[in-house]
C-alpha positions as MATLAB code, in Angstrom:
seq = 'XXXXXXXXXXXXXXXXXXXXXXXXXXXXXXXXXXXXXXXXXXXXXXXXXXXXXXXXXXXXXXXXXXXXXXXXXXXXXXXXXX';
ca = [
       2.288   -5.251    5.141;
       2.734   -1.606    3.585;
      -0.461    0.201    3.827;
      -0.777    2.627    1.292;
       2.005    1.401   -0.589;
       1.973    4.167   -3.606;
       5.567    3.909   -5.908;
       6.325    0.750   -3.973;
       9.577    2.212   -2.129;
       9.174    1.360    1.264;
       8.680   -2.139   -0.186;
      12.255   -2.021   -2.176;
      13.960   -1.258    1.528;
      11.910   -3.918    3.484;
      12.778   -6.776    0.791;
      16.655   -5.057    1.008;
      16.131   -5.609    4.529;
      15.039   -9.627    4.112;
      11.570   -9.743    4.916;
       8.237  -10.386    2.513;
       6.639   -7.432    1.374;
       2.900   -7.156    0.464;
       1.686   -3.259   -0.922;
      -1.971   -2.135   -0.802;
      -3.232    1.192   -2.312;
      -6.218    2.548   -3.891;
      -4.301    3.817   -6.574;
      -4.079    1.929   -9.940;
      -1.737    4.208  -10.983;
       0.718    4.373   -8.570;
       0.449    0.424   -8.135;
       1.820    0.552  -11.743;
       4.502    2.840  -10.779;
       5.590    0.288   -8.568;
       5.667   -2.267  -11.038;
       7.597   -0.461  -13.406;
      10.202   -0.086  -10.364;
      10.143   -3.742  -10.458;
       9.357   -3.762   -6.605;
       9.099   -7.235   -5.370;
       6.359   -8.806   -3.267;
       2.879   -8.445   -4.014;
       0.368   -5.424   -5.207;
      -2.726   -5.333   -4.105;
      -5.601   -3.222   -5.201;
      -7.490   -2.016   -1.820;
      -9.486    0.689   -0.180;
      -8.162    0.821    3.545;
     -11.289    2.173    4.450;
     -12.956   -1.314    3.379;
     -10.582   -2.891    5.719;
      -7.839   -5.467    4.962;
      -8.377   -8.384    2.771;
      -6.365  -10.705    5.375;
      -7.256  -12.993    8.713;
      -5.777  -11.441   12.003;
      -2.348  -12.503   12.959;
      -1.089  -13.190    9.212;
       1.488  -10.557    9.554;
       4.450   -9.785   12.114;
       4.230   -5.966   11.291;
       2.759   -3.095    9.143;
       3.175    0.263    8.108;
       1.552    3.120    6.517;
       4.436    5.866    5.544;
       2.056    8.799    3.546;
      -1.315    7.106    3.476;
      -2.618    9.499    6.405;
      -1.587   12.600    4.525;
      -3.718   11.494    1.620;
      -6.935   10.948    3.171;
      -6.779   14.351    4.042;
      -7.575   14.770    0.251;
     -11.024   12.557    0.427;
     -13.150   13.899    2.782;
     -16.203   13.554    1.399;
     -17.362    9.819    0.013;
     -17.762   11.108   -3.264;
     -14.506   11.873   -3.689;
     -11.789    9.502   -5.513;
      -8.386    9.830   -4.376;
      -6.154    9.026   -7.179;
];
């Protein structure tokens, strides 16, 4: 599970790799960056900050490579990170 999934490129090394690959982000833009990479697995539309849209224990690992860094830029709940 790739939190914060942006261009998709984490995704492209994990599949490399052999395992499944799911992407959230917030971003519609940068999900569509990742389908123009063609990155395999599945895109999903999500606000972390809503939680995950899965039951506990569906995955064996996750990670989050920039997401942090860009919540720095929405620090007030009116603001949109895009």
């Amino acid at each position: 599970l790739d939190l914060g999934c942006g261009s998709g490129l984490s995704g492209q090394i994990i599949t490399e790799a052999g395992h499944d690959w799911i992407g959230l982000d917030i971003s519609t833009h940068m999900l569509g960056v990742a389908q123009e990479q063609e990155a395999e697995g599945d895109l999903i539309l999500s606000d972390l900050g809503d939680g995950v849209p899965f039951r506990p224990g569906m995955f064996d690992g996750a990670i989050s490579i920039s997401a942090l860094q860009w919540l720095c830029n929405a620090d007030k709940r009116w603001h949109v990170p895009k």
